[in-house]
N, C-alpha and C positions, 0 to 999 in steps of 0.2 A: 559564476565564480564560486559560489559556494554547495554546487551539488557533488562534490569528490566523485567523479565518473559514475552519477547516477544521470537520468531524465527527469525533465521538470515538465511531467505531464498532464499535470496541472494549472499549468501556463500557457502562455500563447504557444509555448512551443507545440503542447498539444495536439498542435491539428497537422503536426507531422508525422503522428504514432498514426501504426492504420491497423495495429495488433496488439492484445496484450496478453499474454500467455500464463495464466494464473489469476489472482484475487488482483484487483487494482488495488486496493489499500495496501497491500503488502507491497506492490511494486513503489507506492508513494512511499513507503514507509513507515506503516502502520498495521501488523497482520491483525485484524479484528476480527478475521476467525479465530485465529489463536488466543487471543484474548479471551473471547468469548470462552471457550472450554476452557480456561486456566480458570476463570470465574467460575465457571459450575462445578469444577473441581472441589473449589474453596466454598462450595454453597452461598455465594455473594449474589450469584444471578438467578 
């Protein structure tokens, strides 16, 4: 109820996904690639 037409692939539903096309963190909802160079941009990392 609270995923606004996203997947909670993180959950049990999980083990319905048999694909994921990209970074998993970003499909969760977190690109920690992206993060990642936005840090070393800023010389933080």
């Amino acid at each position: 109820m609270i995923k606004h037409g996203a997947y909670a692939v993180q959950s049990k539903f999980g083990v319905h996904i048999e694909k994921i096309d990209g970074n998993y963190f970003t499909v969760v909802g977190l690109p920690i690639h992206k993060l990642y160079d936005m840090l070393k941009k800023l010389d933080c990392y």
